[in-house]
MMTF fields as JSON, N, C-alpha, C and O atoms, coordinates in Angstrom:
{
  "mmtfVersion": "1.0.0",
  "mmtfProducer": "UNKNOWN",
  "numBonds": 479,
  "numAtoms": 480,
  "numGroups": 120,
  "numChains": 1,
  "numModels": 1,
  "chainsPerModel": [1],
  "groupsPerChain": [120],
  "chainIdList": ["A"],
  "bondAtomList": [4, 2, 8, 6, 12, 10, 16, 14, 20, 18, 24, 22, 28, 26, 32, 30, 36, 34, 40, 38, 44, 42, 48, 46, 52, 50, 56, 54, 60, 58, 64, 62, 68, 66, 72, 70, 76, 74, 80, 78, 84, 82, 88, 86, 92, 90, 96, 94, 100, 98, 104, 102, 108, 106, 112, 110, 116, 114, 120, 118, 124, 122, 128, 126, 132, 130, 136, 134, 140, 138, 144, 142, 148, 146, 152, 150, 156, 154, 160, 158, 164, 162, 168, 166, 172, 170, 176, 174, 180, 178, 184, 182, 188, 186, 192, 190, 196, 194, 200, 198, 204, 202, 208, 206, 212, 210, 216, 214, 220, 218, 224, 222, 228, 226, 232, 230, 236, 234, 240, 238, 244, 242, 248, 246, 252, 250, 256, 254, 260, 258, 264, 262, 268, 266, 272, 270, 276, 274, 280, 278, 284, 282, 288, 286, 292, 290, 296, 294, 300, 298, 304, 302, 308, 306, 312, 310, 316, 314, 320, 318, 324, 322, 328, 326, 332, 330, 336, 334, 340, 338, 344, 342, 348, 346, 352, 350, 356, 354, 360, 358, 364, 362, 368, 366, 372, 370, 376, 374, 380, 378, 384, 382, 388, 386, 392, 390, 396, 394, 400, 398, 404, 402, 408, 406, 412, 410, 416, 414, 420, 418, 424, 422, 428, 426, 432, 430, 436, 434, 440, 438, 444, 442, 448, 446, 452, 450, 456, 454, 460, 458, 464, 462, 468, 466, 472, 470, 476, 474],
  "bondOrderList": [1, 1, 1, 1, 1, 1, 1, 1, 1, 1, 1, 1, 1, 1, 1, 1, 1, 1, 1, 1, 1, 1, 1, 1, 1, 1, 1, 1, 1, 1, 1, 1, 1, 1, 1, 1, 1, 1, 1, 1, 1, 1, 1, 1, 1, 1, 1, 1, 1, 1, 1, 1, 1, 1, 1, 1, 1, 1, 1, 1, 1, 1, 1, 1, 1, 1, 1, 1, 1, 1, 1, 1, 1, 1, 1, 1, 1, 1, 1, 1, 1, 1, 1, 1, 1, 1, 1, 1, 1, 1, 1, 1, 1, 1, 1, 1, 1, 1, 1, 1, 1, 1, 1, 1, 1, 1, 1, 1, 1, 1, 1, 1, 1, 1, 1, 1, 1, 1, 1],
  "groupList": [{"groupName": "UNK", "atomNameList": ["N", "CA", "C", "O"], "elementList": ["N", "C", "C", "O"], "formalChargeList": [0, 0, 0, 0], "bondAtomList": [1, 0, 2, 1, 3, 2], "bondOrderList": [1, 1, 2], "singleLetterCode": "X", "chemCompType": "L-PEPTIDE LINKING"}],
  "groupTypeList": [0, 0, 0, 0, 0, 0, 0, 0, 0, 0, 0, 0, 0, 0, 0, 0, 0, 0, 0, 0, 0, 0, 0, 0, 0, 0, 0, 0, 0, 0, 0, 0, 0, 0, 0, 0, 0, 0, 0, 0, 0, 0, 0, 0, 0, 0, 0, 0, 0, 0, 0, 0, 0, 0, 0, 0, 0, 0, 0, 0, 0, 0, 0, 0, 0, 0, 0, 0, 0, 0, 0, 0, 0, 0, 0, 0, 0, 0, 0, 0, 0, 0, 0, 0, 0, 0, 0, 0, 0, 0, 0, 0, 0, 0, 0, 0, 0, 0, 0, 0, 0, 0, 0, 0, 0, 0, 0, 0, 0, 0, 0, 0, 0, 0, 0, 0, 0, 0, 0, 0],
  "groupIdList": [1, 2, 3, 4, 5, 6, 7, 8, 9, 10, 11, 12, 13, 14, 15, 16, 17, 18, 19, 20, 21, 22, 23, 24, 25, 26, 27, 28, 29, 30, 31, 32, 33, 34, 35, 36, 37, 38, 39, 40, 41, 42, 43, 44, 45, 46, 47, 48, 49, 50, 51, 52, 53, 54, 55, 56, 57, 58, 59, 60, 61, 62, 63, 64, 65, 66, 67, 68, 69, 70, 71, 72, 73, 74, 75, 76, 77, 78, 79, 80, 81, 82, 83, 84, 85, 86, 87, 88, 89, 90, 91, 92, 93, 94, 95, 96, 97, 98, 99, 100, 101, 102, 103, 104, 105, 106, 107, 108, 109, 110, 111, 112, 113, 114, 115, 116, 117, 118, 119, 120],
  "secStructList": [7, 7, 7, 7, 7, 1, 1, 6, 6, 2, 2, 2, 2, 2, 2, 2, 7, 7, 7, 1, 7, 3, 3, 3, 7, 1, 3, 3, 6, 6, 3, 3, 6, 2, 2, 2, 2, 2, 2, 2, 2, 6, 6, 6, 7, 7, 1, 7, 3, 3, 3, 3, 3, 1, 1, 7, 2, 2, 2, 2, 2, 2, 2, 2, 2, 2, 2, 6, 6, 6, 6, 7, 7, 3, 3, 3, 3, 3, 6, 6, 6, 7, 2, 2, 2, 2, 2, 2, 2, 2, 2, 2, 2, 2, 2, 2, 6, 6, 6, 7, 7, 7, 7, 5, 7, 1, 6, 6, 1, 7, 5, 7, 1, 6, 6, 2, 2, 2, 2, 7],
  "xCoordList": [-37.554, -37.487, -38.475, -38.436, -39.452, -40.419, -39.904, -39.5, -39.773, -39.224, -40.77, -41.513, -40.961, -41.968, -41.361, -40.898, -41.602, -41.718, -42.938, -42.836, -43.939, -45.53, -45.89, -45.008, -46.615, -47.139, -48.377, -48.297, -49.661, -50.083, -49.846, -50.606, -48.35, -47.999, -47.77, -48.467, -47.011, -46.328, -47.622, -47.187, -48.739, -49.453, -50.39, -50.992, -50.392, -50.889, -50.296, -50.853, -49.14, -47.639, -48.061, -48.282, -48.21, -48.224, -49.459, -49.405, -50.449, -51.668, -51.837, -52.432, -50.948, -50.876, -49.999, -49.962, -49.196, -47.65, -47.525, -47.988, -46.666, -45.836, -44.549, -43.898, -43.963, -42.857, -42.279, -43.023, -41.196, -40.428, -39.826, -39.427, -39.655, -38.889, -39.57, -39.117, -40.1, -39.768, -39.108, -39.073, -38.579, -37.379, -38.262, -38.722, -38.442, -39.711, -39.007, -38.101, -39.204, -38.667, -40.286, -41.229, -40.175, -40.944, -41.473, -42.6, -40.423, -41.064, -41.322, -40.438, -42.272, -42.585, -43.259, -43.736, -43.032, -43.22, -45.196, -45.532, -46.134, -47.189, -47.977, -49.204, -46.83, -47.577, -46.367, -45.201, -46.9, -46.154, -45.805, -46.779, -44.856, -44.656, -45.504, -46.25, -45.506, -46.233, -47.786, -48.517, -48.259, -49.629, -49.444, -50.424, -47.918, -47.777, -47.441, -47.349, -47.331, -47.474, -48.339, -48.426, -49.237, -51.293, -51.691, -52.453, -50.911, -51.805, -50.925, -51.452, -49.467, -48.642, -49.455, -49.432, -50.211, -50.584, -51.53, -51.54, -53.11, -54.424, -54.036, -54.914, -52.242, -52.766, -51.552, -50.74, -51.876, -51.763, -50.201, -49.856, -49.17, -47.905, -47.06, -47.031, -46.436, -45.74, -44.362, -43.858, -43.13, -42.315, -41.789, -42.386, -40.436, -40.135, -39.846, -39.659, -39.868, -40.184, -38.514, -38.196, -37.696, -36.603, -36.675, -36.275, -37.054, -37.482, -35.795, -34.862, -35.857, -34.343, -34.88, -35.542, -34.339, -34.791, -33.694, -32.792, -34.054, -33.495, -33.995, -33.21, -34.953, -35.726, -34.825, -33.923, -35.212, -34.183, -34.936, -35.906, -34.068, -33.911, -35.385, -36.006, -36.097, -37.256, -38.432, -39.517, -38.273, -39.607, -39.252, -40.191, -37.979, -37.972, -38.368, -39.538, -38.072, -38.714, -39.845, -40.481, -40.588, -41.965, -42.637, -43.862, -42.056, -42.361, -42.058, -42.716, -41.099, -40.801, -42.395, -43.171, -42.393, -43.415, -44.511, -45.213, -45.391, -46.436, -46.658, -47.706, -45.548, -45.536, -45.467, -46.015, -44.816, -44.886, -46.747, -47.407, -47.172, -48.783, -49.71, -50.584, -49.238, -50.081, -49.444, -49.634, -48.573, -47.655, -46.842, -46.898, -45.924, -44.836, -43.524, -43.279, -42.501, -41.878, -40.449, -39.994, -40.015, -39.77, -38.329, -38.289, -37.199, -36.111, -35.556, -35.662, -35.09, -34.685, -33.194, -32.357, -32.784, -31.534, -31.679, -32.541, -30.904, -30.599, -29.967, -29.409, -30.247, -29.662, -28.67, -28.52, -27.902, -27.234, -27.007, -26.387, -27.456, -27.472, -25.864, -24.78, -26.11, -24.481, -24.661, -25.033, -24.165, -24.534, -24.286, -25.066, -23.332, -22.96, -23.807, -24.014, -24.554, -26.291, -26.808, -26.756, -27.386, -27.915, -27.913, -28.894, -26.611, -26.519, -26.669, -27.148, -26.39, -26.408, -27.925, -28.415, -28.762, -30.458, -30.757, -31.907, -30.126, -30.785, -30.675, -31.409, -29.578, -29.131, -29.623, -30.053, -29.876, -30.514, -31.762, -32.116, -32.449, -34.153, -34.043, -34.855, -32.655, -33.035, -32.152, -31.89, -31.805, -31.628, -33.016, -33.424, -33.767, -34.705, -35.877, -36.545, -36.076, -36.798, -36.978, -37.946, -35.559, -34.732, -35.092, -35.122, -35.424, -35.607, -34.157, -34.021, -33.097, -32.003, -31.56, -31.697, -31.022, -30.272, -29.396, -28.445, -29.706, -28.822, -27.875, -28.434, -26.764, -26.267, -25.303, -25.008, -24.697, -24.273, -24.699, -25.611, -24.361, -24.46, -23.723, -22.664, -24.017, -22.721, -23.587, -24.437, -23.033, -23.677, -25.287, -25.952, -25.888, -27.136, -27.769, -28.855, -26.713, -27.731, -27.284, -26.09, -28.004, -27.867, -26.989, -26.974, -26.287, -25.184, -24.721, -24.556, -24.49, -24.234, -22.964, -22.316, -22.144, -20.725, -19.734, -18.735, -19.94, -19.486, -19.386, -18.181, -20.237, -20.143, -19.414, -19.098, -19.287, -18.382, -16.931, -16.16, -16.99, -15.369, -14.886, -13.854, -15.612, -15.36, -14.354, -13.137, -15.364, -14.906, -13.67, -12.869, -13.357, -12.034, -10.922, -9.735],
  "yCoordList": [68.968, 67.54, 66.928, 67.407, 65.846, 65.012, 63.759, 63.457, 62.999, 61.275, 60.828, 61.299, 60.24, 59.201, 57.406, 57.136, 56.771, 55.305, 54.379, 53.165, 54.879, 54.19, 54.107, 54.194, 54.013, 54.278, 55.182, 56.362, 54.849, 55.833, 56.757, 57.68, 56.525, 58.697, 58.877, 59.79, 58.283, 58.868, 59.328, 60.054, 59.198, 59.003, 60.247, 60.972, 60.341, 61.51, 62.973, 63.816, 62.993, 64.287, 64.328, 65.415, 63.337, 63.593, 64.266, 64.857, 64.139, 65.104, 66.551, 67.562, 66.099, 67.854, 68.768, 69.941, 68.188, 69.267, 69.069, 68.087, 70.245, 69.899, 69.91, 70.625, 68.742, 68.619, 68.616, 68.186, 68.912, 69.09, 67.572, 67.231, 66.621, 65.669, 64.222, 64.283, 63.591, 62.161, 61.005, 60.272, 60.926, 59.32, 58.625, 59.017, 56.958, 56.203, 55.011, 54.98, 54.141, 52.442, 51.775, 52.137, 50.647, 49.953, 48.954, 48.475, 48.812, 48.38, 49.208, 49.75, 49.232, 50.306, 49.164, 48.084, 50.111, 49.079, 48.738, 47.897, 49.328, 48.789, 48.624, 48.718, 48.241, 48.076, 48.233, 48.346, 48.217, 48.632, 49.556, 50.307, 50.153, 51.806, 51.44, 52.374, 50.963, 51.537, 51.993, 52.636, 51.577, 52.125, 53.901, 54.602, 54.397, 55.691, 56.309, 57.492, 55.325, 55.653, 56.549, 57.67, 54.965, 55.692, 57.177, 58.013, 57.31, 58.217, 59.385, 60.401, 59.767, 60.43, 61.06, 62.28, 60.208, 60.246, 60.815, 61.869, 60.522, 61.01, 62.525, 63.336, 62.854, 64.065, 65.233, 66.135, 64.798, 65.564, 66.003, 66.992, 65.259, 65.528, 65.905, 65.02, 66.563, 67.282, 67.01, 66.932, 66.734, 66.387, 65.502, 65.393, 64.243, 63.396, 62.922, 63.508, 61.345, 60.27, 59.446, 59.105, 59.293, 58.071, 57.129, 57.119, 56.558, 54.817, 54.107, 53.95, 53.858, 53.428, 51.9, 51.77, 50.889, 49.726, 48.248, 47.911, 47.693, 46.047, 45.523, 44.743, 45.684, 44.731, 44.377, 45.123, 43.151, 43.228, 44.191, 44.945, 43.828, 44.958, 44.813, 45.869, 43.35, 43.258, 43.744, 44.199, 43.672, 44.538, 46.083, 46.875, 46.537, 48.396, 48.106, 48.486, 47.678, 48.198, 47.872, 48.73, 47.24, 47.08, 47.927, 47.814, 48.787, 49.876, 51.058, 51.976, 51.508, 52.485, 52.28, 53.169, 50.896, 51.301, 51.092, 50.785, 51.0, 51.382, 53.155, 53.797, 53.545, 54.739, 55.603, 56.705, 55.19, 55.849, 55.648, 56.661, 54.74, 54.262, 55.563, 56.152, 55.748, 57.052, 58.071, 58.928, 58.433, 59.513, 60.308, 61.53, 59.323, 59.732, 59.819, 59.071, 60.752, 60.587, 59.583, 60.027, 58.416, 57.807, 57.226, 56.764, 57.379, 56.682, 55.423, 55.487, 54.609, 53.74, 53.683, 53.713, 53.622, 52.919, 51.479, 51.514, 50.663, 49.57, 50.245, 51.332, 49.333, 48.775, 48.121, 47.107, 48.705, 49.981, 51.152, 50.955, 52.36, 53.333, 53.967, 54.266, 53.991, 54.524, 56.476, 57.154, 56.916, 58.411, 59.029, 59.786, 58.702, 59.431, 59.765, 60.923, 58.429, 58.392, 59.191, 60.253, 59.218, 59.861, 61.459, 62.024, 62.158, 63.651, 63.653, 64.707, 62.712, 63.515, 63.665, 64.757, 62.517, 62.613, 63.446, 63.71, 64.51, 65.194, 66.586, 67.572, 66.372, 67.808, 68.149, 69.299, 66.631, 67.04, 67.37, 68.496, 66.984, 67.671, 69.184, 69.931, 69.603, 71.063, 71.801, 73.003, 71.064, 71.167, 70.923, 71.859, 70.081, 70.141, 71.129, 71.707, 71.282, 72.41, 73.22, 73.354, 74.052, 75.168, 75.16, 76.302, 74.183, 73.863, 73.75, 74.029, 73.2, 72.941, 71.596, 70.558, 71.58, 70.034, 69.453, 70.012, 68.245, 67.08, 66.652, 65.895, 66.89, 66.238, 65.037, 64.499, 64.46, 63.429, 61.997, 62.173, 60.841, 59.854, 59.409, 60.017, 58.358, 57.752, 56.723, 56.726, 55.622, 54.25, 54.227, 53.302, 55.107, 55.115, 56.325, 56.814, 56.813, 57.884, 59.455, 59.69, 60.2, 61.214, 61.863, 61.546, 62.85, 63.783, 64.811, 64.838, 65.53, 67.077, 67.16, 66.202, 68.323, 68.398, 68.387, 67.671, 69.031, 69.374, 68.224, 67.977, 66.882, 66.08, 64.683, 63.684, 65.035, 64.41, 64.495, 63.686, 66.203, 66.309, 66.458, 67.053, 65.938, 65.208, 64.316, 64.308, 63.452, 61.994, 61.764, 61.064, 62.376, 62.054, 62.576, 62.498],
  "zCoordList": [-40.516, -40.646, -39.664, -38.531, -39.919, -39.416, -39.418, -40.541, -38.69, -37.844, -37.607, -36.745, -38.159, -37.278, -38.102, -39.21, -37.188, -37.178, -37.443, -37.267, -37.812, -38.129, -39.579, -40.433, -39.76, -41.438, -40.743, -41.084, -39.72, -39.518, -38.83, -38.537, -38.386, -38.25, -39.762, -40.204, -40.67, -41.596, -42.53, -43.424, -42.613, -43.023, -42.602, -43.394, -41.281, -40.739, -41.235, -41.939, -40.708, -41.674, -42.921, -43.454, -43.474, -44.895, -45.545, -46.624, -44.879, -44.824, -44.447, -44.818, -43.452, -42.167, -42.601, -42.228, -43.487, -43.885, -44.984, -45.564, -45.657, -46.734, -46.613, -45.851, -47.717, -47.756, -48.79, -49.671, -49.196, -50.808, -50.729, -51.843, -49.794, -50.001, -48.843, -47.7, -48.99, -48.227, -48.426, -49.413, -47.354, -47.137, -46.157, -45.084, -47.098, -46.474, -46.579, -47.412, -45.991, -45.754, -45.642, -44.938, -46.647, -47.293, -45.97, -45.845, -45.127, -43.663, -42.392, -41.729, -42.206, -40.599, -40.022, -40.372, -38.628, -37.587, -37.443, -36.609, -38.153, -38.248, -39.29, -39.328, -40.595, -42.2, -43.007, -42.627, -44.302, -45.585, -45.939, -45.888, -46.361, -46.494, -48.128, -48.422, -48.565, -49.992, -49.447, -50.199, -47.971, -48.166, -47.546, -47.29, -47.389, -47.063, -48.758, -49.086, -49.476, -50.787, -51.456, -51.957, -51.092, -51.638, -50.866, -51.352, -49.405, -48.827, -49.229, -48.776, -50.087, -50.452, -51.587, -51.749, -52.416, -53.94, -53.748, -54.383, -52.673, -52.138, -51.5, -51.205, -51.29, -51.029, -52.116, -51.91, -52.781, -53.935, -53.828, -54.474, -52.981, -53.13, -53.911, -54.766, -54.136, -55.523, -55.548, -56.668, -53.883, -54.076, -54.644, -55.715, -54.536, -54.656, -53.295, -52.228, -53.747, -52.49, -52.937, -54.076, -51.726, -51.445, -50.572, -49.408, -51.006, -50.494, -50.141, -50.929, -49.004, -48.174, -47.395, -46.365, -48.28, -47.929, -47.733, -48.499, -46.7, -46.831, -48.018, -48.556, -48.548, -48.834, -50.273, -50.655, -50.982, -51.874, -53.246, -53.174, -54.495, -55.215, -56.166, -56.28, -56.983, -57.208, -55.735, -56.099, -54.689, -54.388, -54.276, -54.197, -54.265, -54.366, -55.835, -55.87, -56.981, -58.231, -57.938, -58.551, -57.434, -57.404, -56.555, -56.497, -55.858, -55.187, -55.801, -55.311, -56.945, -57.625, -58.91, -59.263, -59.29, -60.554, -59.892, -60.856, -58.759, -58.081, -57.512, -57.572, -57.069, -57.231, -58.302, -58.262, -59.302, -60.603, -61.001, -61.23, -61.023, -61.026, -60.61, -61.245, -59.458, -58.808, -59.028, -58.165, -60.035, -60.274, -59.359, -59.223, -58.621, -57.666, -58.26, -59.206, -57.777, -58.349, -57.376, -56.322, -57.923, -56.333, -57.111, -58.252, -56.192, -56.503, -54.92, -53.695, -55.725, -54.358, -53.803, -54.704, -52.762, -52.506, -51.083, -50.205, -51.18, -51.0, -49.124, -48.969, -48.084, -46.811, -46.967, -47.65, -46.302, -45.66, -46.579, -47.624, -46.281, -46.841, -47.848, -47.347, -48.802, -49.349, -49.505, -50.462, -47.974, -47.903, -49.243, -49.819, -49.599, -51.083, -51.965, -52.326, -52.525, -53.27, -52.767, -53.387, -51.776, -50.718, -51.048, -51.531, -50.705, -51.155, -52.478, -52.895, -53.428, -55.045, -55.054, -55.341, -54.722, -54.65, -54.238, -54.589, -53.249, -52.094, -53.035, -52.966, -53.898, -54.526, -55.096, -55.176, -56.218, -57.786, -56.917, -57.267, -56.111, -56.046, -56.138, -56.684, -55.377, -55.452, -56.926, -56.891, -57.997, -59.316, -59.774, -60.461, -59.632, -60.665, -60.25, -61.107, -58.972, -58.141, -59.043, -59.793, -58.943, -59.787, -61.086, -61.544, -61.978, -63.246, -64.233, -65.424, -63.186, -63.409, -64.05, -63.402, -65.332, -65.588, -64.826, -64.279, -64.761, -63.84, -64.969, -65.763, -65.222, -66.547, -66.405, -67.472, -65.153, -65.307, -64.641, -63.833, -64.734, -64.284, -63.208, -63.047, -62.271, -61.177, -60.652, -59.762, -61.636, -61.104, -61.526, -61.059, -62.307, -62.23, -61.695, -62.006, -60.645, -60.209, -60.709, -60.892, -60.856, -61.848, -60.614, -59.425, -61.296, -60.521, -60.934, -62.154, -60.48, -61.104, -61.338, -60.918, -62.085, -62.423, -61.165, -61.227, -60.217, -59.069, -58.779, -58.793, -58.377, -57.901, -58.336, -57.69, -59.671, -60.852, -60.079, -59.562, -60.324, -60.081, -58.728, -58.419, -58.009, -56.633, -56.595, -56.41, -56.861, -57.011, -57.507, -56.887, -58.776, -59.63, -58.65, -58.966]
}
């Protein structure tokens, strides 16, 4: 796991390493996270991107279909974080990794059986 707080650290990592997964907030403390977007897309990133934001819900879609633009694959959740979202996102990446079906829904966000029969 990599922490930085900048867009040009995040920006830097994202060049220097690979990662199967980034969690990015649309505000850093010296820019826009969508321009850690462009530099996600310039380096040929293959994971998926979770965008964890205040911001309200028209600018994360406007940050999901700008990333889709440069062919990211990017899902959002909303401030304060709902951990729950959180792990099903975290799972299915390593379902679809796998070349595994995600087969259910929860609120929108895809979820696996296990995580179905959690809940109930």
């Amino acid at each position: 796991m990599t922490v930085v707080a900048t867009c040009n650290d995040a920006i830097r990592e994202v060049r220097n390493k690979r990662f199967d997964c980034v969690t990015l907030d649309l505000m850093l403390e010296d820019g826009d996270g969508t321009e850690v977007l462009k530099a996600i897309a310039d380096s040929r990133f293959a994971g998926s991107v979770i965008v964890i934001s205040g911001m309200d819900a028209a600018r994360r879609i406007a940050a999901r279909l700008y990333a889709r633009s440069l062919g990211i694959d990017l899902q959002s959740l909303p401030k304060p974080v709902d951990l729950a979202a959180l792990r099903i996102y975290l799972a299915n990446l390593g379902k679809t990794a796998l070349g595994l079906p995600v087969v259910h829904t929860w609120g929108g966000v895809a979820a696996d059986g296990v995580a179905a029969k959690h809940r109930s």
